[in-house]
C-alpha positions as a Markdown table, in Angstrom:
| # | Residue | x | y | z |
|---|---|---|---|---|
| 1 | Unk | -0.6 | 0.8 | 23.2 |
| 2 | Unk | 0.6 | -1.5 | 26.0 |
| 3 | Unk | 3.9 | -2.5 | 28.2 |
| 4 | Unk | 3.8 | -5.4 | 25.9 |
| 5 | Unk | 3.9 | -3.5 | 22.6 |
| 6 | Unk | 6.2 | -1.5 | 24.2 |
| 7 | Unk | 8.4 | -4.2 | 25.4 |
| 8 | Unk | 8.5 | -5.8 | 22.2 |
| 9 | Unk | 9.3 | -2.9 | 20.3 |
| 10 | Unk | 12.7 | -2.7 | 22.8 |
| 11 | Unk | 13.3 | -6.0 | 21.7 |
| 12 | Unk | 13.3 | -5.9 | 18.3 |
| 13 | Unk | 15.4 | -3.0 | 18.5 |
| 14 | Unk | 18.1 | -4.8 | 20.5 |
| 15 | Unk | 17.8 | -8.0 | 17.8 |
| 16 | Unk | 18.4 | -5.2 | 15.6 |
| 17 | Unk | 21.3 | -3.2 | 16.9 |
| 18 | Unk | 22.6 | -7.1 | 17.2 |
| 19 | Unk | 22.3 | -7.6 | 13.5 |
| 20 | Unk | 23.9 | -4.1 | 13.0 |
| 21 | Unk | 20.7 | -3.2 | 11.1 |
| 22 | Unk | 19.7 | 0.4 | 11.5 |
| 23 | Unk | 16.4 | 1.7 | 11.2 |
| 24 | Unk | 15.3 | 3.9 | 8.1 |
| 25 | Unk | 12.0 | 5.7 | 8.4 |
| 26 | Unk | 12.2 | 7.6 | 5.8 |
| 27 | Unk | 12.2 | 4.6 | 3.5 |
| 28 | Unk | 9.1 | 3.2 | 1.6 |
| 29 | Unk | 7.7 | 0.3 | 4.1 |
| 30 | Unk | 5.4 | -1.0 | 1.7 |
| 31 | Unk | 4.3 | -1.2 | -1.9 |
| 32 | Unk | 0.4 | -2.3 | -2.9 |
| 33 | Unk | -1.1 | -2.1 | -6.0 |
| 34 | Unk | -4.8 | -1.0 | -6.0 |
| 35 | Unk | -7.6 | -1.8 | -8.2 |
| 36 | Unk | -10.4 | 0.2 | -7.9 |
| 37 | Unk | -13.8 | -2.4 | -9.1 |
| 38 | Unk | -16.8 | -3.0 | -8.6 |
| 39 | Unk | -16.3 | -6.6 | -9.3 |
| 40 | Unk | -13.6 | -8.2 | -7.2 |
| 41 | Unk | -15.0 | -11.7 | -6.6 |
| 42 | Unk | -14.4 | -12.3 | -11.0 |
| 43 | Unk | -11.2 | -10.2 | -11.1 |
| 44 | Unk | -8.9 | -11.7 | -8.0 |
| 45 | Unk | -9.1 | -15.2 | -9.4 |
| 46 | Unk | -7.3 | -14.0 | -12.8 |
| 47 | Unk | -5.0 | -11.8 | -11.3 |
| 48 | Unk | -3.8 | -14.1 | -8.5 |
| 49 | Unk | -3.4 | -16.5 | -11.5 |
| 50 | Unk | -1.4 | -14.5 | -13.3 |
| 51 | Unk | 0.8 | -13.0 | -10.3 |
| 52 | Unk | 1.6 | -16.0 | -8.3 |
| 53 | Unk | 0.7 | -18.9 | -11.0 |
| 54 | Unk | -2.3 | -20.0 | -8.6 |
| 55 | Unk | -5.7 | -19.3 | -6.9 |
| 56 | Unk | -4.0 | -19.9 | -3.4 |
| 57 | Unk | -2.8 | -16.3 | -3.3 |
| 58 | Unk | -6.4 | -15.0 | -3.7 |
| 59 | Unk | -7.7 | -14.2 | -0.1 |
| 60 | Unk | -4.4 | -15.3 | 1.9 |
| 61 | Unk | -4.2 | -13.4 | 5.1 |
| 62 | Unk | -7.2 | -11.0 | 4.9 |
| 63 | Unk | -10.8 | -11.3 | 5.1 |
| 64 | Unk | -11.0 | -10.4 | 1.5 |
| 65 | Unk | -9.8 | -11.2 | -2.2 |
| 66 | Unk | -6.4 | -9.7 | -2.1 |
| 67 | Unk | -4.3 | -11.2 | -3.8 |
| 68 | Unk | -0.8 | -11.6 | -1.2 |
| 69 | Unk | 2.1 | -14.2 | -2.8 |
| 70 | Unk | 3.8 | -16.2 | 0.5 |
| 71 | Unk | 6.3 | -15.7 | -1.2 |
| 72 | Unk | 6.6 | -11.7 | -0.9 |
| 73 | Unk | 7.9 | -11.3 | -4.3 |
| 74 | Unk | 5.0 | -9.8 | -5.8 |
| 75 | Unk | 3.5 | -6.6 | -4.3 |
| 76 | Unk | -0.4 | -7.0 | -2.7 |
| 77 | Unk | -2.6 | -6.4 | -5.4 |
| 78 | Unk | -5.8 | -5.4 | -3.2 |
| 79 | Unk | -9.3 | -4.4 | -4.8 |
| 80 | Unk | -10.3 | -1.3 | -3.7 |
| 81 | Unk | -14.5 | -1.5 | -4.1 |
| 82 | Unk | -16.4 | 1.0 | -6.2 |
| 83 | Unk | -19.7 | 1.4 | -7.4 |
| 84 | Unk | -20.2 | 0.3 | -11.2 |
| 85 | Unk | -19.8 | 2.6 | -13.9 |
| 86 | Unk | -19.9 | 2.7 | -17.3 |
| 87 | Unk | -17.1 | 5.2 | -18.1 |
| 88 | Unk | -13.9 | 4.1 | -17.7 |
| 89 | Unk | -11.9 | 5.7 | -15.2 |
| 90 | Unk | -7.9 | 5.1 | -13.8 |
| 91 | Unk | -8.7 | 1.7 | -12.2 |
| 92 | Unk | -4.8 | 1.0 | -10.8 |
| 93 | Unk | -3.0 | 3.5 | -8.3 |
| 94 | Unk | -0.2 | 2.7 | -6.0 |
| 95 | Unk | -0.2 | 2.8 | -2.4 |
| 96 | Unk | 2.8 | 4.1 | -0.8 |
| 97 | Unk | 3.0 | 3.5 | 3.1 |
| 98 | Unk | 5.4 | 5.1 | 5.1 |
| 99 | Unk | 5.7 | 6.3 | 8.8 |
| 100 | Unk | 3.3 | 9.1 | 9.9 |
| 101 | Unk | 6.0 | 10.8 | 11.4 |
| 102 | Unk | 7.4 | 11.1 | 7.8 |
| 103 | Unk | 4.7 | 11.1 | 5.5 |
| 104 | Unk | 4.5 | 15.1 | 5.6 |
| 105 | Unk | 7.9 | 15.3 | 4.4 |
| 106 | Unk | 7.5 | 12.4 | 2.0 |
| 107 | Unk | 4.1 | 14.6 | 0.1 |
| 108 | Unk | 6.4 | 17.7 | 0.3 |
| 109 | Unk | 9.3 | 16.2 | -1.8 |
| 110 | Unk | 6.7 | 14.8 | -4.0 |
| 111 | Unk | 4.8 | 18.2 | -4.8 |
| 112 | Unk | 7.9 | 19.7 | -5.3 |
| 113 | Unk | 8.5 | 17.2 | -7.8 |
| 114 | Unk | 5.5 | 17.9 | -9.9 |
| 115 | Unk | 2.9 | 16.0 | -8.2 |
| 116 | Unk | -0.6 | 17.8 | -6.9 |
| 117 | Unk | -2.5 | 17.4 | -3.9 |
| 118 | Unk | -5.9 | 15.8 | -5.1 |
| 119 | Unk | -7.5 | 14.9 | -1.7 |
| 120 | Unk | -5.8 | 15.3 | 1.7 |
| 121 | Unk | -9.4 | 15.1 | 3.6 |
| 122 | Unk | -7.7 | 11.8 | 5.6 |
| 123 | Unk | -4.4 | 12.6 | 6.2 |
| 124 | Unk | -2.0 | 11.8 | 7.7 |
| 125 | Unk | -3.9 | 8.3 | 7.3 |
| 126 | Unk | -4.1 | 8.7 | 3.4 |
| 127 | Unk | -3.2 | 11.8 | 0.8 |
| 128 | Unk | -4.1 | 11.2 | -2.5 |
| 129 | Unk | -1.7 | 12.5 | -5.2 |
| 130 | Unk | -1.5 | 13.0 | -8.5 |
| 131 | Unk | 1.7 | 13.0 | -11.1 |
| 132 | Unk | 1.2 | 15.8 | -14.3 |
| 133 | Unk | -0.5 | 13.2 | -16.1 |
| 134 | Unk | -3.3 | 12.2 | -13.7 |
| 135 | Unk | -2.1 | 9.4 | -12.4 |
| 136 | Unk | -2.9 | 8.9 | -9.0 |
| 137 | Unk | -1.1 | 7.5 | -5.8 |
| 138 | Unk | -1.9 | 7.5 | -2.1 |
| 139 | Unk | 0.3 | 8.5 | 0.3 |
């Protein structure tokens, strides 16, 4: 981190306090969809066709296919590569991207909820959960 992140960082927190917008870390920051293929360069052109109505969407921003409407009302749809296999597995989860500083708190809630730790091997940079059905989400 530098004086100038730093610096900017001060700034956007007076343009906030200016706007009377307060900051809410415990709130979800992002929402992507995930889909785990081994096949990506076939499967971003449908679904940035049927997301955004276009192929422009396919690749915007990133250095590969996601699929990101300039819009921003449709979530990422990124594809998450994985070797081929010919049983099917759970091919969507949902990425859920929140502070660090509140992620632990964030799991916790969640497990008392119902959900299971599946993986926490990269934390606090991913947890992988999962909901009484097997569906999975990272964290």
């Amino acid at each position: 981190m530098t004086q100038e992140d730093v610096d900017l960082a001060r700034r956007i927190s007076e343009i906030a306090a200016e706007q009377a917008i307060s900051a809410d870390p415990q709130s979800v920051t992002t929402i992507e969809l995930a889909l785990d293929t081994a096949n990506a360069a076939a499967l971003a052109p449908v679904w940035s066709a049927l997301l955004t109505g276009d192929h422009e969407a396919q690749g915007r921003g990133t250095i590969g296919d996601d699929v990101r409407d300039a819009t921003g009302r449709v979530p990422i749809l990124w594809f998450q590569e994985t070797e081929p296999h010919p049983t099917q597995r759970q091919r969507f989860h949902i990425d859920i991207q929140v502070p660090y500083d509140v992620a632990d708190q964030r799991i916790a809630v969640a497990v008392a909820a119902g959900a299971t730790i599946v993986d926490d091997s990269r934390a606090p940079h991913t947890t992988i959960l999962a909901d009484p059905d097997g569906n999975k989400a990272c964290a």
